[in-house]
N, C-alpha and C positions, 0 to 999 in steps of 0.2 A: 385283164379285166378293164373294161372301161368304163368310166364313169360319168353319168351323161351330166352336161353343161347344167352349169349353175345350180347344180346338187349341190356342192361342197359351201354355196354362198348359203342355202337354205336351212344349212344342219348348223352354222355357224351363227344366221340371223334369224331364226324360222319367221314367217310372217312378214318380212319387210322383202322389199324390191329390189334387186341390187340397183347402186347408182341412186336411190329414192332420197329425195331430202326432206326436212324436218320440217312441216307445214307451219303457217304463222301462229296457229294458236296454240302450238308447243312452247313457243318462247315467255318468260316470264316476265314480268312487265318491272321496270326500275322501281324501286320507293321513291315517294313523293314527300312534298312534307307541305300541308295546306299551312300557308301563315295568320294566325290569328285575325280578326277581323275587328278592329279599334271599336268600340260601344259608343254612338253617338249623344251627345243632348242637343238636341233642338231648340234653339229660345229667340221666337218670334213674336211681333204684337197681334194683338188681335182685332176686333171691331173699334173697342174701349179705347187704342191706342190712338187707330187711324182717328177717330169721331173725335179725339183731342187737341192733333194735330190740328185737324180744319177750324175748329174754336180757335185756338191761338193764331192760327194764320188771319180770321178776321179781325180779331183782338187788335193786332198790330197793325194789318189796311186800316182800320178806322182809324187807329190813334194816328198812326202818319197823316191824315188827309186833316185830321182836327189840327197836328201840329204846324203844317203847313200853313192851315186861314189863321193860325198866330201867329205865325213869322208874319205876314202881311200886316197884320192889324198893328205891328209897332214899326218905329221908321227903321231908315235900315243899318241905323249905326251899334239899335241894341237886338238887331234878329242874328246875331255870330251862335249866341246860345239855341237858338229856333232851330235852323237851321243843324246844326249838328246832331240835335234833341231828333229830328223828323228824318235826317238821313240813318240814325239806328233803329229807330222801328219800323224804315220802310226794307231795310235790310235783314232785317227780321222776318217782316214780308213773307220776304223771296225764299229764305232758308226755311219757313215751314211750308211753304207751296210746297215746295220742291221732296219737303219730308212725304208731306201728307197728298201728295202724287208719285211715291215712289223712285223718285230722281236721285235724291241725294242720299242714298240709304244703301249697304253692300254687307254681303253676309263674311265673317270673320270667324277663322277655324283656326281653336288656342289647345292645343296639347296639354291637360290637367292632370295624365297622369300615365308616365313609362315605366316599364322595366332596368334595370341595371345595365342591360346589354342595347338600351335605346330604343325597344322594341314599343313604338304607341301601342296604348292599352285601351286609352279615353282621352274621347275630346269633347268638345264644345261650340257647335254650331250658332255663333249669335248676330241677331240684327247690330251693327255699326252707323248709326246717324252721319256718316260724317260733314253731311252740311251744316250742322249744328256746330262743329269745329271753322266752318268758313265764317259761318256767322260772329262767332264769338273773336274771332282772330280779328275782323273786320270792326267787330260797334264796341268792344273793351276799347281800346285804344281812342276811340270818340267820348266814351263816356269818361274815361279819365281825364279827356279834353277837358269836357265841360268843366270838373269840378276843377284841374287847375286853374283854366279861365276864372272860374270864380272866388277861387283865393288868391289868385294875382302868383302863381308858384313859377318859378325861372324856368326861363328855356332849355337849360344845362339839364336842369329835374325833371322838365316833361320827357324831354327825350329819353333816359334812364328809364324813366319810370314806362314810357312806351314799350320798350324794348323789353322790358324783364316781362311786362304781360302779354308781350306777342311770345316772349321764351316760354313763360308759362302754359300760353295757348296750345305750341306745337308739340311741347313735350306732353301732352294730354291726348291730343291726337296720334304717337308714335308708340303712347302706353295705351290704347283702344285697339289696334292695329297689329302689337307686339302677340311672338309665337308662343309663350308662354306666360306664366305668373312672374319668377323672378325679372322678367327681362323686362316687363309691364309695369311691374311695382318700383324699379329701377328709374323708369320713365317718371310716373307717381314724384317720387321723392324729387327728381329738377324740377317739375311743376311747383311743388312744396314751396323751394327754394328758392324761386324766381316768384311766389306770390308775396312770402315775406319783407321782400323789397319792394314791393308791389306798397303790400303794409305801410313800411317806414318811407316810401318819399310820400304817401299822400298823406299817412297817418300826421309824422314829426314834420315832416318841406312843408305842409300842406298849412298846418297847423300855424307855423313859424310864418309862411308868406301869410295868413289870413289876419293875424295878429295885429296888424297896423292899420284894420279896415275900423267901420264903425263898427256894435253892438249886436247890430241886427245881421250884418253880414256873417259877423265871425260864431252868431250861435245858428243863424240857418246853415253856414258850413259844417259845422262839428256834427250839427242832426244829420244830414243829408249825407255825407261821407261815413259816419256809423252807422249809415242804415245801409249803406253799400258793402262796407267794409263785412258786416256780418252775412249780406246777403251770398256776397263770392265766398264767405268761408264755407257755406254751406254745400253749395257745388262739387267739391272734393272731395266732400264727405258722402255725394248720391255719387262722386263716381267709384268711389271707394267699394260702397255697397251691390252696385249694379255693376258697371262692365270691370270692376277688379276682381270682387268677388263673387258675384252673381250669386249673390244674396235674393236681391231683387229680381223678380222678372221684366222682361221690356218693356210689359204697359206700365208699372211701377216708374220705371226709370222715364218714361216721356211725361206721366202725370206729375213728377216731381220737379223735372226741369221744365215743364208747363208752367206751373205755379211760380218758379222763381225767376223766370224771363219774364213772363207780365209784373212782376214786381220791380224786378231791380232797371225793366226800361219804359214800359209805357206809364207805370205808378210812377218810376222815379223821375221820369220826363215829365208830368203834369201836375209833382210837387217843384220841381227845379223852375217850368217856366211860367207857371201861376205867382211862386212868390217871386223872379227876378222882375216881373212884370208890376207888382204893388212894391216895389222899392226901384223903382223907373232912377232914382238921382242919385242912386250907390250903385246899380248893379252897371257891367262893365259896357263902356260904349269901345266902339271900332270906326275910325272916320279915315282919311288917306284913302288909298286905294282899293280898300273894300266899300268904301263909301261912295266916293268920288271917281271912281277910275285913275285910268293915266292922265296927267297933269301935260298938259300941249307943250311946257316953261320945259325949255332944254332936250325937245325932241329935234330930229333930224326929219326934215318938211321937204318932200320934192319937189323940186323946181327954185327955192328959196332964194333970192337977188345976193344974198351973202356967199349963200356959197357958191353962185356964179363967178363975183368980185375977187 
């Protein structure tokens, strides 16, 4: 008996073809595993912030251009104080243009909160000023000029004293910029550190080199220096609030360092050169070569019959 072709495949597979393969939508598809998606916060300024910025950027063009026709109006042996007073608010200036045109300003993404297995959960999307760090890196270091110049404080202690508030400065801008809280607040506490030397050379040096001046010098120093000294303690304490703990939102934090930049440099520049200006025969003159220039006595002259001879 014979059995016709490809019976035996039909009673073993009914229904399939012999040789027929498994079409694609037979195969079952691998598992996936979608990874969590981090929960944002957003923290931007808004009209309030920007319309603050451009107030302070005027704030500061006017007072520079007034500090300027003072340096002029006195000779130029006592404009050293003018002259430093006008290069921080015209620097100031530049670093709110530059906020309140969008230049100097970057968004900064800080990890608030992981899982065990390092898995980001939440983060925090926030505006970063950091022209406001060029600024401050730049006119501190001038402003503590001034008041050394006007307690007569050693060279040894300005330089110190420069250095711990430019250390101050950067570590403020490394803890704004840092991926998290602890690595942030890390930064925080150098800043801390290098302010309280900040403190003690102008507080105790300051105090000490002032000491041997007249009356009137050494109580307009004490005022003037206490009224700084508390203004930068304050600083820490908005940055503490706003970019450590974002407490505050960003128009908050610009309205706050608005208020204390017109204070601690156009206010404290127009108490500093009003009163060195009504004590014209105590506050400090500068003659030599800021006065005079190069001295011709013991220059090297081309052509000279000596040193031909």
């Amino acid at each position: 008996m014979m059995i016709p072709e490809g019976l035996f495949d039909q009673v073993l597979a009914p229904g399939m073809v012999p040789n027929s393969r498994p079409t694609q939508t037979s195969r079952l598809p691998f598992p996936t595993v979608t990874p969590d998606i981090p929960k944002v916060h957003h923290q931007y300024s808004t009209e309030v912030g920007h319309k603050t910025l451009w107030v302070v950027c005027v704030v500061m063009g006017v007072s520079s251009l007034v500090f300027y026709v003072m340096a002029m109006r006195v000779p130029v042996q006592k404009r050293l104080l003018h002259t430093i007073t006008a290069f921080i608010t015209t620097i100031a200036f530049l670093s709110y243009y530059a906020m309140a045109t969008g230049t100097g300003i970057d968004i900064h993404t800080t990890v608030i909160r992981e899982t065990k297995l390092h898995v980001i959960t939440e983060i925090v999307k926030r505006q970063v000023f950091w022209a406001r760090y060029v600024d401050w890196a730049l006119t501190t270091p001038l402003l503590l000029l001034d008041l050394s110049l006007l307690a007569g404080i050693n060279g040894a202690s300005i330089l110190v004293l420069m250095f711990s508030d430019l250390v101050m400065i950067l570590s403020g801008l490394f803890a704004a910029f840092s991926r998290d809280g602890p690595q942030g607040w890390g930064w925080y506490a150098f800043a801390c550190l290098a302010y309280l030397n900040v403190i003690y050379q102008l507080g105790y040096k300051g105090r000490h080199a002032v000491s041997t001046k007249d009356n009137k010098t050494k109580m307009f120093f004490g005022a003037i220096s206490l009224f700084t000294l508390v203004l930068w303690t304050l600083y820490p304490i908005v940055w503490g609030v706003a970019d450590g703990a974002r407490v505050v939102n960003v128009d908050g934090e610009i309205i706050a360092y608005a208020i204390l930049d017109i204070l601690a440099k156009p206010v404290f520049g127009f108490w500093l050169l009003l009163t060195h200006d009504s004590m014209a025969r105590t506050s400090p003159s500068i003659g030599g070569f800021w006065a005079h220039g190069l001295s011709s006595e013991g220059t090297l002259r081309v052509g000279d019959p000596h040193d031909e001879a």
